[in-house]
Phi, psi and omega in degrees: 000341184316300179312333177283002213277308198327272189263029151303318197289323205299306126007304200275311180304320182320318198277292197296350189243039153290163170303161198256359198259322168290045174328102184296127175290212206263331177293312175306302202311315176288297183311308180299324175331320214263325180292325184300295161316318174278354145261053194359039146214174204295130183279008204223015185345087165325334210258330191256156184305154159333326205282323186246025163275093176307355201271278209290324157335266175338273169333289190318346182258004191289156161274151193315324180239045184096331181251196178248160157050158189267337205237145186301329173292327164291355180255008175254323194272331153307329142324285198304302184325317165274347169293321205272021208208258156225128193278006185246037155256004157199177225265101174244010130335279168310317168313298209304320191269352112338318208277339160296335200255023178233020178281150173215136196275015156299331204198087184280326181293290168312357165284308194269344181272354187283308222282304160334290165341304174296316170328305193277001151228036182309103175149318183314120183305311169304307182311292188313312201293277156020251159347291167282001162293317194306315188312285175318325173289293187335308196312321164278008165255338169280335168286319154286357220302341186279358184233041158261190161249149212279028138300286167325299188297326197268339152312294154343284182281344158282354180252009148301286202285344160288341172244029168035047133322122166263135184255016157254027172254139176007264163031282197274013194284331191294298164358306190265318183292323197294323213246334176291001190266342176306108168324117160293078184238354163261170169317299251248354142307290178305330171299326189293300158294326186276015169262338157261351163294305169258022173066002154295142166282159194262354180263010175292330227263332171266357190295143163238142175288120175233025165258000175299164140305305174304356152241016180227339196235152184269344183252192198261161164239147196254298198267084168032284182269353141316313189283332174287314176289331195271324130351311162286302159322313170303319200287320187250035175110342217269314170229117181273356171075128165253135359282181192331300167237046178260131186276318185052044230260352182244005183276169199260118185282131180271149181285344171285300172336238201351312107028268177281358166265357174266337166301344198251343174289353220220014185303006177254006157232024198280139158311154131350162166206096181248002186276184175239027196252126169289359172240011188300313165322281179298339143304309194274322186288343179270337187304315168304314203270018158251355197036064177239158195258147181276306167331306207202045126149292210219080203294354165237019171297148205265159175269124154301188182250012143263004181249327187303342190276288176012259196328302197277345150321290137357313209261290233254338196283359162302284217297340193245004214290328206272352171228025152049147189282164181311156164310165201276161181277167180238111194246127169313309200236115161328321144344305204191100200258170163276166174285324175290331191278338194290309180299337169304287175337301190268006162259326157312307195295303199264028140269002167281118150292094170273162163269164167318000000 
């Protein structure tokens, strides 16, 4: 697959420094991922403003019910794209179950094109169940396999060999003959082929780990589990890294920073947002109930750890009242607490399951 990378990544870059205004739909945002990946490089460019991470672009698009993009296909290469990147940046309870409840045996290329897909909840009581339907719906396209087109067959064969179907049994021989006649002039041929050359799935052969600090913040994070918390807050929006993608994690978290990561953890009562002042918003829905004066004030005063409870206490325990928020935090210097110690406290709050 190598000789294609050049020009997917290239593909990839186009995209990613296009103007933000051409909003690509979720499926391209999900292909470049995997072109970004098939050019060893990070899809999550540590390096570039939030905007051009793509992994979290991508998480941004699931929908309340799970899925991605309007179209099924674009909600199975959004799946692979983030299994293959980070599986805790969206909801995959809710995909797996959109993406079972939209196989159709009818559309053997997207069936089998599931099974990639599928792969990747391999144990999962839904999935399994899925996974032998899928198997089972094929069987008559594989018997036919000589009057498909060779798209369909390199679907077939990476979602086979992906839930490790053996394709040197009888079974499958219409299957291998149909597909040796196939030109490799595309991704989804070569994948196809290096799926029967190792016996593997082929997006395996590209997967990266993007869920560390060290693929998502351009600066260091020193402590393990500060960095795990601020990395889940980034996925969902809650921390953008100051200055653009530096977690700064050992800098004295300021009361507008707080401010705006409990407005943006609270998106189902967020304001409009027309100022050009970035914290104007979350100060004006918050100043009654912080009883604070806008006259005088001070968006970069350090917060202490009797004020961070005050305030998050004050912000968050309507939504948490019926299973209460975590203990109050503990800051090396009381004073002033940081931005890594405020993100344990608020990724612990937003691993609370409230009701509906």
């Amino acid at each position: 697959m190598k000789h294609m990378r050049f020009a997917a990544l290239l593909l990839a870059l186009v995209f990613l420094f296009a103007p933000s205004a051409a909003a690509a739909e979720t499926g391209q945002i999900a292909e470049n991922i995997l072109a970004c990946l098939d050019g060893q490089e990070n899809p999550r460019h540590p390096q570039s403003p939030a905007e051009h991470d793509l992994v979290r672009k991508l998480s941004r698009e699931q929908n309340a019910d799970g899925s991605f993009g309007q179209e099924f296909r674009e909600h199975i290469t959004s799946i692979i794209a983030l299994e293959l990147t980070d599986p805790y940046a969206y909801d995959r309870d809710r995909a797996l179950i959109h993406l079972c409840g939209n196989l159709n045996p009818t559309d053997p290329e997207l069936t089998a094109y599931a099974l990639s897909a599928l792969q990747f909840f391999r144990g999962d009581r839904i999935a399994e169940s899925a996974i032998a339907w899928a198997v089972g719906a094929l069987r008559p396209s594989v018997e036919n396999a000589a009057t498909l087109p060779c798209q369909t067959l390199s679907a077939m064969i990476c979602g086979l060999t992906a839930i490790e179907a053996d394709l040197n049994a009888p079974d499958y021989t219409p299957l291998i003959k149909a597909f040796a006649v196939c030109p490799q002039d595309t991704i989804e041929t070569e994948r196809a082929a290096y799926a029967l050359q190792t016996g593997s799935c082929p997006y395996w052969a590209i997967a990266r780990s993007c869920q560390i600090p060290e693929t998502v913040f351009a600066d260091t994070i020193a402590d393990a589990e500060i960095g795990a918390a601020m990395v889940r807050l980034y996925n969902k929006g809650v921390i953008i890294g100051r200055p653009a993608r530096n977690a700064a994690a050992d800098a004295a978290l300021t009361t507008a920073e707080l401010l705006v990561m409990l407005d943006r953890m609270l998106p189902e009562d967020r304001a409009d947002r027309d100022s050009h002042v970035w914290y104007a918003a979350a100060l004006d829905r918050f100043s009654v109930a912080l009883a604070i004066d806008h006259a005088t004030f001070d968006p970069s005063a350090v917060v202490s750890d009797k004020a961070f409870s005050a305030i998050t206490e004050t912000i968050l325990l309507p939504k948490y009242a019926d299973v209460g928020l975590p203990a109050g935090i503990t800051s090396a210097d009381p004073a002033a607490i940081t931005r890594g110690e405020a993100a344990l406290y608020l990724a612990a709050v937003g691993d609370l399951t409230v009701k509906p």
